[in-house]
ZALUM-354227 format. One record per residue (C-alpha): residue in one letter; x, y, z. Coordinates in steps of 0.2 Angstrom, whole numbers, plus 5000, padded with zeros to 4 digits. Layout:
aXYZ...
//
This chain:
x438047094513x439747094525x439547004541x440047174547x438747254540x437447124544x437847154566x437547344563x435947374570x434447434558x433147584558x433547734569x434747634581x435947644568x436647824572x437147744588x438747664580x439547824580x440447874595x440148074591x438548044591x438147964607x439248094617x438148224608x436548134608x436748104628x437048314630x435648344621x434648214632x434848314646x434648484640x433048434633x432548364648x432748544656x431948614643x430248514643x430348564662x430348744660x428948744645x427648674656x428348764672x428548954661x426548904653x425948854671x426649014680x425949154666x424349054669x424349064688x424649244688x423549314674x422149164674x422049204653x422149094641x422749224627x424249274641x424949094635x424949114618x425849294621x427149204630x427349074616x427449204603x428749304610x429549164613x429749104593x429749284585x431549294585x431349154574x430149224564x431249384559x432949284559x432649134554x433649124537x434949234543x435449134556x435748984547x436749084535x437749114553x437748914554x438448894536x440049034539x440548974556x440848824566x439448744572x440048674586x440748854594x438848904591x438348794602x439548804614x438848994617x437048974615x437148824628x438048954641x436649084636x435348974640x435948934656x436149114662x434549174656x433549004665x434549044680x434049224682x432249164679x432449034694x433149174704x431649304703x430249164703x431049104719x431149254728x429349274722x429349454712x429049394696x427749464684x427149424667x428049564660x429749464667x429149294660x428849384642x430549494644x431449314647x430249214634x430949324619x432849304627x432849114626x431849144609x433349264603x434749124607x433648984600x433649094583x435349044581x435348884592x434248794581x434848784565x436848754571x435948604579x434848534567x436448554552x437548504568x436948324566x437648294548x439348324557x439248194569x438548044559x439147984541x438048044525x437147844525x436447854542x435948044544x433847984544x434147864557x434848004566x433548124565x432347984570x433447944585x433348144590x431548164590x431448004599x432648034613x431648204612x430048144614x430648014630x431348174639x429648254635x428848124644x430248154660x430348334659x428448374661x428248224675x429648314684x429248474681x427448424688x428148354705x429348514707x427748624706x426748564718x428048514731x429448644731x428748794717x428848834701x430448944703x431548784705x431048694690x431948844682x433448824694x433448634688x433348684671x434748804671x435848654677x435348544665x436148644652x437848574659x437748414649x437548464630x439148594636x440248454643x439448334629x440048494615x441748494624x442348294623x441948304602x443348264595x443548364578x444548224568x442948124571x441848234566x441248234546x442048404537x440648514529x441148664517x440748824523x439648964514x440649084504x440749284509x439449344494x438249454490x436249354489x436749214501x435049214508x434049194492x435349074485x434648954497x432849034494x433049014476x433548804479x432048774487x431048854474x431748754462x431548584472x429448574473x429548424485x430648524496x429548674495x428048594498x428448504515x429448674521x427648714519x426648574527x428148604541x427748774542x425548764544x425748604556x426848724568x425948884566x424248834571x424348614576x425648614591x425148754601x424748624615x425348744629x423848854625x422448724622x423048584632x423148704647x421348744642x421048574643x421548514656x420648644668x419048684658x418548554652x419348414663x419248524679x420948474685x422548564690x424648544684x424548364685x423348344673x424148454663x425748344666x424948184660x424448274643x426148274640x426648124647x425248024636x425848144620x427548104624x427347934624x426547914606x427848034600x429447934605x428347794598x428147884579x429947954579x430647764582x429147704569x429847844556x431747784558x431347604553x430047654541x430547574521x429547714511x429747894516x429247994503x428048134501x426548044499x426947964518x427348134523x425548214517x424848044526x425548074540x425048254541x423248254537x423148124548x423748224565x422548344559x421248224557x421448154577x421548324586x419748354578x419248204585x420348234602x419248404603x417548324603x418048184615x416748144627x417748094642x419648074650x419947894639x419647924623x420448094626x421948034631x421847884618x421748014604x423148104612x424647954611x423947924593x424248124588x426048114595x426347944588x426048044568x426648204573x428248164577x428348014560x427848164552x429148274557x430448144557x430248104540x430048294535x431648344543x432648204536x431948224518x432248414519x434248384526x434748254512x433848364500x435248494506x437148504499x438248534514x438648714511x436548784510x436148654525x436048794538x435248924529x433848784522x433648724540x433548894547x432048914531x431248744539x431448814557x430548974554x429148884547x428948784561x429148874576x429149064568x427349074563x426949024582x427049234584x425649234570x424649054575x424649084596x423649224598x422549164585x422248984594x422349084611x420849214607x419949064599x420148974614x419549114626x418249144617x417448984612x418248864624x419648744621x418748624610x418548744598x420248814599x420648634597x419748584584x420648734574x422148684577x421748524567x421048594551x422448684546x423348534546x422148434535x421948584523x423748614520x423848414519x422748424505x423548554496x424948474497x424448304489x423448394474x425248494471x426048314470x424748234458x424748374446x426548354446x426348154442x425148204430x425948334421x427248224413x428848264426x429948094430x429047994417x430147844415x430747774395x430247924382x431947984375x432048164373x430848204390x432048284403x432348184418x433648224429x434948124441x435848204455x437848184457x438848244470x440548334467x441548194470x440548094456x439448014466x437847984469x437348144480x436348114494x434748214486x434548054474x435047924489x433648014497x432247974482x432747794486x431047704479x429847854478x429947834458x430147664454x429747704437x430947814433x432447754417x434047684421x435547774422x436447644411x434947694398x435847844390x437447844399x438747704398x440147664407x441547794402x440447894393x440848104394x439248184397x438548354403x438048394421x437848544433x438248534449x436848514462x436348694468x437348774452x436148874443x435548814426x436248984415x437748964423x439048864411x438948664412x440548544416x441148404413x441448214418x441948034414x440747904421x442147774427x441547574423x440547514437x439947704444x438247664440x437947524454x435847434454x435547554469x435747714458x435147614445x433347614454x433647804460x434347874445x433347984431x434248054417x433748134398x433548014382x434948164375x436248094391x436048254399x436148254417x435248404426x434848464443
//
């Protein structure tokens, strides 16, 4: 190791070395800030008016539908055209529709129909919003420290969900809920001058999608063919539909069964904000990420919000409470990185704009569920649903794996057995492989079949396998221990995607 290399700094503070990613990092800080703020302040004020649990989830599921029916489409908007431009307008968006919010809370003629009308605006920009930003981040940071990156975002995300909500709380009850809006629409100031100072030379060139017919289900068709992929887009997508719709049950919560008011509400999130910036930092430095710690990680947030429902009092409440956002968000962290060096460059949008639907598009579908549940049978109940799914899809998920373990895939030293290696264009090691980094340890290496120099058959990653198979010359050296320990390749010298 280089002296150089030996000061960087480890985990998820590695992504700080990168001047891009701090201007951008800090923009997003605040507009998240903002955001939080209006989430409790937007759930709070359709509460206050309609008193109906269920009025909640409508609010939340007009909010992500746009998702729900966009979702892929978008991202193939994110692979075509510059990401940073996106976000350059949905940033000015936000602010225009958060303003208007403020504007009519203020002046005290809003209705739940406004606060639906303006829920499924900001849902229509974060349709596009979301996955420019989440592809954005392989722009700012090199290839090598992309997971550290998306550990350091959901940890600065989860330490601006612990300000926003305690801000939002003291703007409530001492000046109204119309200027936590204003606040919010101002906030949007930062990730727009933070867009503006990027310098493009710095930032890490990406190709863009082609113009061609099936774009959409080219990316569809590469996660089908990538099970571990698949299988957390799936995880992803039950965790979001029916285990974080906190608005609805926390609110629930914190006035039926605790009997308290927006400032318990506030410390919910506070406490839940607090484990999550604690799991997001815990994901970043974590040495095994694969999708066994996924499935872990996700059965066991499901596991803790049962237990969270049937708490007897305030403590253990709150207790279980830091302890769900500290796995949630290691969950997710380690989801979204997996999923984004799984990606090539050029399918990153439309995948993450696949992952983003799963998360916060079924939220139209898992709301109204979790808010008639609630309405009905209390919030415990509601609760308590919101954890099973979870757990159930967690299982699922780890019996998928072991019948793929079992059923002789990545079997290490049998000639003949197809195995497959992952090279990038450029002849190198592509970040898919980089990303299976000690999850198959058992797996046969690459100088087993494959010498040094030796011309053997590959497809590109993404190319699909009718289509006809090229050519290269491993040069001496190529093959370093690293991809040694990562590599899987076919006794025939094959290399496969």
């Amino acid at each position: 190791m280089t002296t150089e290399a030996a000061r960087q700094p480890g985990g998820a503070f590695a992504a700080l070395t990168s001047r891009s990613y701090r201007i951008y990092l800090g923009g997003q800080s605040l507009a998240n800030t903002g955001a939080w703020m209006q989430s409790v302040a937007q759930d709070w004020l359709v509460y206050s008016l309609t008193h109906n649990p269920a009025d909640v989830g409508v609010t939340m599921a007009l909010q992500f539908l746009p998702m729900l029916a966009l979702g892929m489409h978008t991202g193939l908007v994110a692979d075509r055209f510059p990401k940073r431009r996106i976000l350059l307008t949905t940033q000015t968006l936000n602010a225009a529709t958060a303003a208007a919010l403020a504007l009519i809370t203020i002046c005290g003629t809003a209705r739940p129909a406004d606060v639906w009308a303006f829920a499924f605006a900001s849902g229509l920009i974060f349709a596009f919003d979301g996955p420019a930003r989440q592809a954005f981040v392989s722009e700012v940071v090199p290839a090598g420290r992309l997971r550290a990156a998306v550990a350091m975002n959901a940890a600065v995300f989860q330490a601006t969900r612990l300000i926003g909500p305690a801000v939002a709380s003291v703007l409530i009850v001492s000046v109204g809920t119309g200027w936590v809006f204003a606040v919010n629409a101002a906030c949007y100031l930062g990730p727009t001058i933070g867009l503006l100072r990027l310098r493009p030379s710095d930032l890490v060139a990406t190709p863009t999608a082609p113009r061609e017919p099936g774009a959409v289900r080219t990316a569809a068709r590469y996660v089908l063919r990538r099970p571990d992929v698949a299988w957390t887009i799936v995880l992803v997508g039950v965790l979001g539909t029916f285990g974080l719709n906190f608005p609805i049950v926390l609110t629930a919560m914190a006035k039926s069964a605790f009997h308290g008011d927006a400032t318990t509400y506030g410390l919910f999130n506070i406490v839940l904000a607090i484990g999550s910036a604690a799991g997001a930092l815990l994901a970043g430095v974590a040495i095994r990420q694969g999708p066994w710690a996924i499935v872990a990680t996700g059965a066991a947030f499901g596991l803790l919000q049962i237990a969270a429902a049937t708490a007897p009092g305030m403590a253990p409440f709150l207790v279980l409470l830091a302890a769900m956002g500290l796995v949630n968000l290691a969950f997710q962290a380690m989801a979204n990185a997996s999923v984004q060096l799984a990606v090539p460059a050029e399918l990153r949008g439309r995948v993450m704009g696949l992952y983003m639907l799963v998360f916060v598009g079924g939220t139209p579908v898992g709301a109204p569920v979790i808010g008639a549940i609630t309405s009905h049978s209390g919030p415990r109940a509601g609760m308590a649903v919101c954890g099973a799914a979870p757990v159930a899809a967690a299982v699922m998920m780890a019996a998928a794996l072991a019948r793929r373990r079992h059923g002789g895939h990545a079997v290490s030293g049998r000639p003949g057995r197809d195995e497959t290696v992952l090279l990038g264009e450029n002849h190198g090691l592509h970040p898919i492989a980089q990303a299976e980094l000690g999850q198959h340890p058992g797996h046969v290496s690459l100088d087993r079949g494959l010498g040094a120099g030796q011309r053997v058959r590959y497809l590109r990653v993404g190319q699909a396998r009718g289509e006809q198979p090229e050519h290269l010359d491993l040069p001496r050296g190529q093959l370093s221990e690293g991809a040694r320990r990562r590599g899987r390749v076919t006794g025939r010298g094959e290399v496969l995607d």
